[in-house]
ROVO-976371 format. One record per residue (C-alpha): residue number from 1; residue in three letters; z negated, x, y negated. Coordinates in steps of 0.5 Angstrom, whole numbers, plus 500, padded with zeros to 3 digits. Example, Ala and Ser with C-alpha at 12.3 -4.5 7.8 and 13.67 -1.06 7.14 Angstrom:
! residues 2
<atom seq="1" type="Ala" zz="484" xx="525" yy="509"/>
<atom seq="2" type="Ser" zz="486" xx="527" yy="502"/>
//
This chain:
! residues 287
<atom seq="1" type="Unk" zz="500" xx="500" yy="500"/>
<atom seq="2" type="Unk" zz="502" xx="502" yy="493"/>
<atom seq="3" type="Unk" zz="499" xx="500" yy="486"/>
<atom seq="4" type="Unk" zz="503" xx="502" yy="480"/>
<atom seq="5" type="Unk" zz="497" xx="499" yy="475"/>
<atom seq="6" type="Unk" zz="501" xx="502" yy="468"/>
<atom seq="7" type="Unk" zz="506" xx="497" yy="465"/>
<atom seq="8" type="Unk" zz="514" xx="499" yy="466"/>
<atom seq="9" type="Unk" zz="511" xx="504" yy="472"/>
<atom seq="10" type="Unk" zz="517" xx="503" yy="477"/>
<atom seq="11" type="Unk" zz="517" xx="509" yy="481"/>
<atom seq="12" type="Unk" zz="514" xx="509" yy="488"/>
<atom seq="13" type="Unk" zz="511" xx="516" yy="491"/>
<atom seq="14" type="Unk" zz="512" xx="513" yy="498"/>
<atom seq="15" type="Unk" zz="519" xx="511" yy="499"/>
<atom seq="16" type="Unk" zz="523" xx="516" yy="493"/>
<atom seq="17" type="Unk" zz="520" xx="522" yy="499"/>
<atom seq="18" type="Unk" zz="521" xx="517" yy="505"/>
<atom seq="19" type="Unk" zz="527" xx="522" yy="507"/>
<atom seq="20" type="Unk" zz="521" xx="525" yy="510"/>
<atom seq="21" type="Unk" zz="519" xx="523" yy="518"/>
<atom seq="22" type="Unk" zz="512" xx="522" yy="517"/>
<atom seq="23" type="Unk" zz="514" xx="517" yy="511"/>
<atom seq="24" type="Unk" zz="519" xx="513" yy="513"/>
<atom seq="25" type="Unk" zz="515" xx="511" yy="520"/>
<atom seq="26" type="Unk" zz="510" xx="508" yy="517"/>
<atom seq="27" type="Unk" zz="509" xx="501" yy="520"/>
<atom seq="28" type="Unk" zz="509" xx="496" yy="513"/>
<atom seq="29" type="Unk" zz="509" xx="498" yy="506"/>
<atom seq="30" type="Unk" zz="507" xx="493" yy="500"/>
<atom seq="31" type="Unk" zz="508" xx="496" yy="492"/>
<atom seq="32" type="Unk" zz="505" xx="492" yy="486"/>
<atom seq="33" type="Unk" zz="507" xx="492" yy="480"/>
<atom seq="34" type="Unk" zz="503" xx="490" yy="474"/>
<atom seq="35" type="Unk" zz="508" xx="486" yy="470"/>
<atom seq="36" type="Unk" zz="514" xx="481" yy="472"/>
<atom seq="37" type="Unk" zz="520" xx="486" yy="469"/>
<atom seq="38" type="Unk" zz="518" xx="491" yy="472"/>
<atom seq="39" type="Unk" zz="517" xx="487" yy="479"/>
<atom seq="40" type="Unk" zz="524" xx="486" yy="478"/>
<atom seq="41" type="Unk" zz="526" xx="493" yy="477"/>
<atom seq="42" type="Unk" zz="522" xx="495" yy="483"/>
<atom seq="43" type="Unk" zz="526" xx="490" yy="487"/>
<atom seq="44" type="Unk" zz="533" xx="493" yy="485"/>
<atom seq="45" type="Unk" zz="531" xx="500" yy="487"/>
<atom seq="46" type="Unk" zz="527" xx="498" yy="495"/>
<atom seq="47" type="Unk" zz="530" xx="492" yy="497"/>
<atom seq="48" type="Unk" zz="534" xx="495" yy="503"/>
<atom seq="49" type="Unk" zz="527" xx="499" yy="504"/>
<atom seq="50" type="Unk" zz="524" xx="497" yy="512"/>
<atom seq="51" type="Unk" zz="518" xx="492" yy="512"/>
<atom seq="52" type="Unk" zz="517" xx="493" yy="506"/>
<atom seq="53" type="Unk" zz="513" xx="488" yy="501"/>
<atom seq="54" type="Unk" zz="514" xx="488" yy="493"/>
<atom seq="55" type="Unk" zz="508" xx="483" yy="489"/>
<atom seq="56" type="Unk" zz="506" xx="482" yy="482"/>
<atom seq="57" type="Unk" zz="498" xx="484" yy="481"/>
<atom seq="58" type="Unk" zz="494" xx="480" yy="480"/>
<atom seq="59" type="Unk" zz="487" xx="484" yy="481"/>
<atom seq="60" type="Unk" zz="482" xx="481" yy="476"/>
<atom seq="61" type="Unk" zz="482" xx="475" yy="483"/>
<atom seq="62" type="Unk" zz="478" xx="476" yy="488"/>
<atom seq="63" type="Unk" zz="482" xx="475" yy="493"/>
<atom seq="64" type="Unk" zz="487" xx="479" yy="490"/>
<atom seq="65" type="Unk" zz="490" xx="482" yy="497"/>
<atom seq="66" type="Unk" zz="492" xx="479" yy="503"/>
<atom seq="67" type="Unk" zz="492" xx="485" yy="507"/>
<atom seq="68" type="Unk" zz="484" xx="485" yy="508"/>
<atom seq="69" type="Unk" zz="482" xx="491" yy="512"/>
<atom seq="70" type="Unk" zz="488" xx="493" yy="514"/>
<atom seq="71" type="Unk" zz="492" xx="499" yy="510"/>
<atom seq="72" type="Unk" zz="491" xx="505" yy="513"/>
<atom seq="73" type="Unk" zz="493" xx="509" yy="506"/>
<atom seq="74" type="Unk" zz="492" xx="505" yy="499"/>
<atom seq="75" type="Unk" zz="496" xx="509" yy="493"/>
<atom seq="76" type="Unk" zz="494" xx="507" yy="485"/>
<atom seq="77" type="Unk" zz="497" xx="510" yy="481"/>
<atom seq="78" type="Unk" zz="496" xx="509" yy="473"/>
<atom seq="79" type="Unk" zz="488" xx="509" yy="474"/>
<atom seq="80" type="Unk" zz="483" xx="510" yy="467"/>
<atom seq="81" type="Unk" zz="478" xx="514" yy="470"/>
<atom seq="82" type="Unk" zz="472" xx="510" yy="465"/>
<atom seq="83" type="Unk" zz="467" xx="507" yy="470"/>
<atom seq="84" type="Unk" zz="468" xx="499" yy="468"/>
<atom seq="85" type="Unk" zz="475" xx="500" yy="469"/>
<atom seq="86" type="Unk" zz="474" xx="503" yy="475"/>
<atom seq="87" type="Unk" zz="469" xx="499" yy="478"/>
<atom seq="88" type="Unk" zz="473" xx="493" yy="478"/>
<atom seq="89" type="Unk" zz="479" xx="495" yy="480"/>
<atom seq="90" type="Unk" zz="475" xx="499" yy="487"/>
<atom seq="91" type="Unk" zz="472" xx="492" yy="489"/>
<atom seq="92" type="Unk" zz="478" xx="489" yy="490"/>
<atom seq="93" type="Unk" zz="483" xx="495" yy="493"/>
<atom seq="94" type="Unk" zz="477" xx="496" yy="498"/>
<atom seq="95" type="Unk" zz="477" xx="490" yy="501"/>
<atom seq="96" type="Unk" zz="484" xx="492" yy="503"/>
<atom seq="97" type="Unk" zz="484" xx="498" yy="506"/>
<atom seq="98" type="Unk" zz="480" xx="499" yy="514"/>
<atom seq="99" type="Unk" zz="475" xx="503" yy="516"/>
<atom seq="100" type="Unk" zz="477" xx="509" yy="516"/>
<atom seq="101" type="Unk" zz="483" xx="510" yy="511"/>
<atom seq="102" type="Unk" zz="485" xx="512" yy="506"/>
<atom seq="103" type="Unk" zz="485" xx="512" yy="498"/>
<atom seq="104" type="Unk" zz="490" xx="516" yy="493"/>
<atom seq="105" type="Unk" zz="487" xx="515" yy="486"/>
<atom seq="106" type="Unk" zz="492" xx="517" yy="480"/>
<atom seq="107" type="Unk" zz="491" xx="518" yy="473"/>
<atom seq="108" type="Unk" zz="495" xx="514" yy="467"/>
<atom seq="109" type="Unk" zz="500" xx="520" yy="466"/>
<atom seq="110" type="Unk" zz="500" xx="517" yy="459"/>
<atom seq="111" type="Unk" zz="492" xx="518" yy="458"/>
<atom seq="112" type="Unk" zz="492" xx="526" yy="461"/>
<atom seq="113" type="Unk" zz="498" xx="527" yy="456"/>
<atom seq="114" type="Unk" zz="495" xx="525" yy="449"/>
<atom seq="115" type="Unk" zz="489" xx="530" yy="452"/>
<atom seq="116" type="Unk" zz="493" xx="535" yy="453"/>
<atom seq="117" type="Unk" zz="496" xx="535" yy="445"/>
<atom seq="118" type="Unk" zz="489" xx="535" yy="443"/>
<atom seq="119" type="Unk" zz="489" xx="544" yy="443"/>
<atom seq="120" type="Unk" zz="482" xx="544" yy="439"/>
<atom seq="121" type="Unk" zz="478" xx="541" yy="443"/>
<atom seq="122" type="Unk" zz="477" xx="549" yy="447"/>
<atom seq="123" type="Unk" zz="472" xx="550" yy="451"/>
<atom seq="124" type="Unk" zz="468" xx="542" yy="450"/>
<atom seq="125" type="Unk" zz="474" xx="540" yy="454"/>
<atom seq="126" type="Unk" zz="473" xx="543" yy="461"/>
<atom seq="127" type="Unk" zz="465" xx="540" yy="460"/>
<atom seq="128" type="Unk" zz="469" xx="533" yy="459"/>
<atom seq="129" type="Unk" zz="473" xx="534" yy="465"/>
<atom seq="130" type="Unk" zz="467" xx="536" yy="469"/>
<atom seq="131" type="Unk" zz="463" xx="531" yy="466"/>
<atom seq="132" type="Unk" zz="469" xx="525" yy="468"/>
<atom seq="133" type="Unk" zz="470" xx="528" yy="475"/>
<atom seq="134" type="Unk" zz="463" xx="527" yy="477"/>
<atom seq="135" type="Unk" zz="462" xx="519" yy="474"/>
<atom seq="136" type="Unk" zz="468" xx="519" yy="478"/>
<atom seq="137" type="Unk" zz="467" xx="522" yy="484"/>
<atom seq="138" type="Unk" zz="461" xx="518" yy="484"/>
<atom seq="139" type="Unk" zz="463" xx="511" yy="483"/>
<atom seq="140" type="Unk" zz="468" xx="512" yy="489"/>
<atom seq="141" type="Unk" zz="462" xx="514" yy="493"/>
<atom seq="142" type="Unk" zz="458" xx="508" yy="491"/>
<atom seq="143" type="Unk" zz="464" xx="503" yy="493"/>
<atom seq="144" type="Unk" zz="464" xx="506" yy="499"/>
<atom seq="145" type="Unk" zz="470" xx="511" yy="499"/>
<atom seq="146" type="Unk" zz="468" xx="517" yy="502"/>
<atom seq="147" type="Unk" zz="469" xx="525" yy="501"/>
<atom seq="148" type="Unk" zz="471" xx="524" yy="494"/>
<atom seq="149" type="Unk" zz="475" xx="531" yy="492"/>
<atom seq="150" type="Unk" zz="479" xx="532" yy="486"/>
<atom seq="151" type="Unk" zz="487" xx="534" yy="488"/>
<atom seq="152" type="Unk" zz="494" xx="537" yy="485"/>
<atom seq="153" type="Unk" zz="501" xx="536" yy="486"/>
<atom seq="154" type="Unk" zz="506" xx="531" yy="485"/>
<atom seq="155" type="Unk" zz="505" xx="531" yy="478"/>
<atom seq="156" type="Unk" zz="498" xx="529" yy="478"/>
<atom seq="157" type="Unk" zz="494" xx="533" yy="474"/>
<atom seq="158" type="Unk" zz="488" xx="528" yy="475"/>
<atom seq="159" type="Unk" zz="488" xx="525" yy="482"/>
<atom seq="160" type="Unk" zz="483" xx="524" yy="487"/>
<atom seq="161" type="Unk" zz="484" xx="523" yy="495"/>
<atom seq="162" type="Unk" zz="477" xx="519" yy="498"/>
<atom seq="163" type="Unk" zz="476" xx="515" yy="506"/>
<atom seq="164" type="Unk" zz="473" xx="509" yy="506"/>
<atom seq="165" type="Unk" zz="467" xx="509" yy="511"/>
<atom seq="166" type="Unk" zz="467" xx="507" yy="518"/>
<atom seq="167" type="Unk" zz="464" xx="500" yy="518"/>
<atom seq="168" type="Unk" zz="459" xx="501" yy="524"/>
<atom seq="169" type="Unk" zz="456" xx="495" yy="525"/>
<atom seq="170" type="Unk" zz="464" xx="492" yy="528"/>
<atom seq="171" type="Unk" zz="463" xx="498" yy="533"/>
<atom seq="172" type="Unk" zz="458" xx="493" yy="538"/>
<atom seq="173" type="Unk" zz="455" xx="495" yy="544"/>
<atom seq="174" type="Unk" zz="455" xx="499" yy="550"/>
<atom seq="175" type="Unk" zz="451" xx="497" yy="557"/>
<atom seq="176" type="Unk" zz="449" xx="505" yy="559"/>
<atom seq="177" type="Unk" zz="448" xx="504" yy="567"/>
<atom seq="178" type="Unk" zz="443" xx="508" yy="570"/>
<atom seq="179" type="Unk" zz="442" xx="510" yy="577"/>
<atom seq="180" type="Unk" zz="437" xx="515" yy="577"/>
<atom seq="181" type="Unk" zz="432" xx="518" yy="571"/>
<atom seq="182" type="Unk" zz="436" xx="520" yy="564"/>
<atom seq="183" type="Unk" zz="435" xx="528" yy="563"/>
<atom seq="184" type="Unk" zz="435" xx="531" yy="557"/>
<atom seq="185" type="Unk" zz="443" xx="531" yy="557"/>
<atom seq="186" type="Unk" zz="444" xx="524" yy="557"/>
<atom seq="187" type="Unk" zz="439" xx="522" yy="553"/>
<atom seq="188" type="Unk" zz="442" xx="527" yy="548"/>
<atom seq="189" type="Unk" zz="449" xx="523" yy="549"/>
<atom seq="190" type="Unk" zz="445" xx="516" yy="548"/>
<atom seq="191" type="Unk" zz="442" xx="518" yy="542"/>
<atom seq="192" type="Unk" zz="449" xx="521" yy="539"/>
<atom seq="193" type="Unk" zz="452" xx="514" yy="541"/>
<atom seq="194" type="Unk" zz="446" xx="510" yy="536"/>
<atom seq="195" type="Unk" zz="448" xx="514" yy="530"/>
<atom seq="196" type="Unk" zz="455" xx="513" yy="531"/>
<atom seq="197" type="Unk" zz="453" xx="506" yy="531"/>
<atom seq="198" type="Unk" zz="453" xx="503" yy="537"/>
<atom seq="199" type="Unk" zz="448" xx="498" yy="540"/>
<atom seq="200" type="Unk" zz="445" xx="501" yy="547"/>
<atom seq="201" type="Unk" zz="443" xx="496" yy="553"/>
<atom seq="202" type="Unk" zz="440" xx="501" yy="558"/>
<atom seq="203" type="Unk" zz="441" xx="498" yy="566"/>
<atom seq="204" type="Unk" zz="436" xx="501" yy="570"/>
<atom seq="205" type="Unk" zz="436" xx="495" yy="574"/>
<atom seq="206" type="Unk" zz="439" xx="489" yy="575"/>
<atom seq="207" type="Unk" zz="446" xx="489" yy="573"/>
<atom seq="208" type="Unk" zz="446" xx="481" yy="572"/>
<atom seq="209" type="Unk" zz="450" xx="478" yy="566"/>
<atom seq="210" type="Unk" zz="455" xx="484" yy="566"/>
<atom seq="211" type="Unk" zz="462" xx="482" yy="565"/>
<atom seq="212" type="Unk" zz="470" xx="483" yy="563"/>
<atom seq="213" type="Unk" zz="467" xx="482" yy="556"/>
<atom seq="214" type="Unk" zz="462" xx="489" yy="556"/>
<atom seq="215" type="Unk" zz="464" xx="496" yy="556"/>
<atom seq="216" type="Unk" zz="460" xx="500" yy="562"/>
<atom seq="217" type="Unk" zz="458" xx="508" yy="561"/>
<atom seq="218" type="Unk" zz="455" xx="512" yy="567"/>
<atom seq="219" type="Unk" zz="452" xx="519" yy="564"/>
<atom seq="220" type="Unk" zz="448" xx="520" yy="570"/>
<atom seq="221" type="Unk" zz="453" xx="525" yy="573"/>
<atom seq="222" type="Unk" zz="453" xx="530" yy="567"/>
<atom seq="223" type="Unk" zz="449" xx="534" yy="570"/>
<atom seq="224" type="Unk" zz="449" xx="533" yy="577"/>
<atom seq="225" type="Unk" zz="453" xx="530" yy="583"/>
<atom seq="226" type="Unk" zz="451" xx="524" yy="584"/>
<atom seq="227" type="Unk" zz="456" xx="520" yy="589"/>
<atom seq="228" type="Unk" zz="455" xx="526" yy="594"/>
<atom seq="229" type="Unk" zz="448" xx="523" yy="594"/>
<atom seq="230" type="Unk" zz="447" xx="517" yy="594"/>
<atom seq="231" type="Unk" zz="443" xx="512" yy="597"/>
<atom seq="232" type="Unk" zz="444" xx="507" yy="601"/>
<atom seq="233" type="Unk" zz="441" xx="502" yy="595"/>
<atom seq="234" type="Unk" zz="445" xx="507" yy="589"/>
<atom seq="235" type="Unk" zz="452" xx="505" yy="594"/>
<atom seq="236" type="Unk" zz="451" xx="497" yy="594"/>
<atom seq="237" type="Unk" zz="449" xx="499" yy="587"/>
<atom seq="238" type="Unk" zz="455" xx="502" yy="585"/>
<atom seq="239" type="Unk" zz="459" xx="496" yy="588"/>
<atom seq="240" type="Unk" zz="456" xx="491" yy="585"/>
<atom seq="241" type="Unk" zz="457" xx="494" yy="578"/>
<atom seq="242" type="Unk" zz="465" xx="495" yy="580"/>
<atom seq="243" type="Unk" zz="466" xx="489" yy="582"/>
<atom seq="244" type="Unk" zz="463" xx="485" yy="575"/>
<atom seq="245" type="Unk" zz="470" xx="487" yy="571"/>
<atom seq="246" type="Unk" zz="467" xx="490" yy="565"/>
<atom seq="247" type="Unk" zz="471" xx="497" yy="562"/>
<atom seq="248" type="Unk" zz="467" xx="503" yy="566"/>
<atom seq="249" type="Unk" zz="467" xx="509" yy="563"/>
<atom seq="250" type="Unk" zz="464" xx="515" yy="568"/>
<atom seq="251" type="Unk" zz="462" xx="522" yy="566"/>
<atom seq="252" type="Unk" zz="462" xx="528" yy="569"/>
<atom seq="253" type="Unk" zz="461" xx="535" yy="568"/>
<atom seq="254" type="Unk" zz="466" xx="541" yy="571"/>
<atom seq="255" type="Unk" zz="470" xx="536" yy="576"/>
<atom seq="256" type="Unk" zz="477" xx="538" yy="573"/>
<atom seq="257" type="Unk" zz="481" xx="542" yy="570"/>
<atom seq="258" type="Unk" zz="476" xx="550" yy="570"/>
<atom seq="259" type="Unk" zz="471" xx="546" yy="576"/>
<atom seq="260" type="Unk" zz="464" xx="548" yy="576"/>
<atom seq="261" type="Unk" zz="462" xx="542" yy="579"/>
<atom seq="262" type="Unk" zz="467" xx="539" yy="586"/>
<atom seq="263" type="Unk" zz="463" xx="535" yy="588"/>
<atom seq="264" type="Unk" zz="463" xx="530" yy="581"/>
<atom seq="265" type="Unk" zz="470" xx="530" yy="583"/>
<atom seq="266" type="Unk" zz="469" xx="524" yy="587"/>
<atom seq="267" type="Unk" zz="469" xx="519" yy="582"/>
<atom seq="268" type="Unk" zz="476" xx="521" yy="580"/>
<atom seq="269" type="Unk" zz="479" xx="519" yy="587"/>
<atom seq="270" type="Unk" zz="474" xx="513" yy="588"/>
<atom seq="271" type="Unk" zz="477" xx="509" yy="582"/>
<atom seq="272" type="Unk" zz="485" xx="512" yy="583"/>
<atom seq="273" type="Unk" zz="483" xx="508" yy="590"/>
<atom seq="274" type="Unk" zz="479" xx="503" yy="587"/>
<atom seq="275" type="Unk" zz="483" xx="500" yy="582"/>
<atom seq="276" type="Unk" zz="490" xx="501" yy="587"/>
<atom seq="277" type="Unk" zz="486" xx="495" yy="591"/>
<atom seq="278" type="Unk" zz="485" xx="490" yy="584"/>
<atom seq="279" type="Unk" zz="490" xx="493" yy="579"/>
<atom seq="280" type="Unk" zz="486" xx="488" yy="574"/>
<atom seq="281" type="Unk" zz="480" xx="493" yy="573"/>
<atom seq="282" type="Unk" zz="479" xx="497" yy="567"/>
<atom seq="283" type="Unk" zz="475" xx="504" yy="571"/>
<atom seq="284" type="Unk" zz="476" xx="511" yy="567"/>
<atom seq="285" type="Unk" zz="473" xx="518" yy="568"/>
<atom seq="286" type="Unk" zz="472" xx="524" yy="563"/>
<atom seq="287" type="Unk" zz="471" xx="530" yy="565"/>
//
C-alpha cells in the first residue's frame, strides 16, 4: 500500500521500480492519493499495473482503509513530522498493515526544501534535527511500530522504516503432551514458548478433549529417547494421542542430518507409517 499525502504528488515508488523481480511479485497493490485530480493522474499512469487499486484518501475517517491487517509494507509519503500530524495519520495507517509489516515514512520533500534554504541556522540546525527524530521515533514506537530508524535513498532526506508489532495474543494455545517428568531443556522450551505469547496446557495425564482443532507439541525426546523406551501405558498413550486428530509436532535432538542420538529416529518413521495409513493427520517432526 501507498499513500501520497501532498497534494499533486502522482508518482508512485513502488510501481515506477516495478522492473524489479522482487516489486513486481507483489500480490496487491493500492495507492492513495490526497486530491480527486491527482487520482486522475494516478489512473492514467498505473491503470495497466497488475491487481492494482487507486483511491481518493479520506483519513480523517475511522475507517478509512479496508484493508485492515492485511498489508505487508505501508509507504506514506509527504508526511509532516509534527507530533499532532503525526498521530492521526499513524492511528489509521496502522490498522491497515498486519502484524509483523512494515512502515516506510517519508517526508514532505517541500518542507525539507525550505529547510535546506535556510543556510544561517548553523549548528541549532543539527540540534532540531536530533531533536525532531527523536519525538518522531517515539511517536512511531507508541503506535506500536517497532525498530523506528531514520533511513536515506530514493530522495529521501527524512525518512524512517519501522515494524508493527506481532500481535501475541491471536498467537492461541498450545497443549504441550508430557510423558515423562519435564528436564531443564524442556522446561526452557516451555518458558520460551510463553514469551513469545503462547498460552501453555500442559497434559501429564489424560488427553480428554483434545481434537482436530488443537495443536500438540512433545518435547520429551529433546533429551532422551523415549519410543526405545517406553512402556506399555506410555504406548497406548501414544496411540490415543495420534488418533484424536490434533496438529502434532514432536521434538528430537540428534535424529538427522549429524545423529548424535539413533534411537530419536523412531519417530521419523512411525509417522511416515502412521500418516501412510490416514493421510487426514497433521504428524510433523523437528530435529
Amino acid at each position: 500500500m501507498e499513500i501520497n499525502l501532498t497534494q499533486g504528488d502522482s508518482s508512485s515508488l513502488w510501481l515506477e521500480n516495478a522492473d524489479s523481480y522482487t516489486r513486481a511479485s507483489y500480490g496487491q497493490y493500492m495507492l492513495g492519493t490526497a486530491d480527486s485530480p491527482t487520482l486522475v493522474e494516478v489512473q492514467k499512469s498505473f491503470q495497466a499495473q497488475r491487481v492494482s487499486k487507486f483511491t481518493l484518501l479520506e483519513l480523517e475517517k475511522p475507517d478509512a482503509f479496508s484493508e485492515e491487517k492485511s498489508v505487508d509494507l505501508a509507504i506514506v509519503k509527504g508526511a509532516r513530522f509534527a507530533v499532532e500530524s503525526l498521530a492521526g495519520m499513524l492511528d489509521r495507517v496502522r490498522q491497515a498493515i498486519r502484524p509483523g509489516g512494515y512502515l516506510l515514512l517519508m517526508g514532505d520533500k517541500r518542507v525539507e526544501t525550505r529547510r535546506s534554504s535556510d543556510a544561517s541556522e548553523g549548528s541549532s540546525k543539527s540540534d532540531n534535527s536530533n531533536l525532531e527524530q527523536s519525538s518522531t521515533i517515539e511517536v512511531l514506537t507508541r503506535y506500536g511500530l517497532t525498530g523506528a530508524k531514520p533511513i536515506s535513498g530514493q530522495g529521501a532526506t527524512n525518512a524512517y522504516l519501522a515494524k508493527v508489532e506481532d500481535d501475541i495474543a491471536e498467537k492461541g494455545s498450545i497443549e504441550i503432551v508430557r510423558f515423562r517428568e519435564p528436564t531443564k531443556n524442556t522446561t526452557f522450551v516451555e518458558s520460551s514458548l510463553q514469551s513469545l505469547g503462547w498460552d501453555l496446557n500442559v497434559r501429564s495425564g489424560t488427553l480428554e478433549g483434545l481434537s482436530s482443532s488443537n495443536i500438540a507439541v512433545v518435547l520429551d525426546e529433546i533429551d532422551a529417547p523415549l519410543l526405545s523406551t517406553m512402556t506399555a501405558d506410555q504406548w497406548s498413550r501414544l496411540k490415543e494421542l495420534t488418533s484424536t486428530g490434533c496438529k502434532l509436532l514432536w521434538l528430537t535432538t540428534g535424529s538427522q542430518m549429524d545423529i548424535t542420538n539413533p534411537e530419536a529416529a523412531m519417530i521419523h518413521g512411525l509417522f511416515r507409517t502412521v500418516r501412510a495409513e490416514d493421510i487426514s493427520l497433521s504428524l510433523a517432526t523437528l530435529d
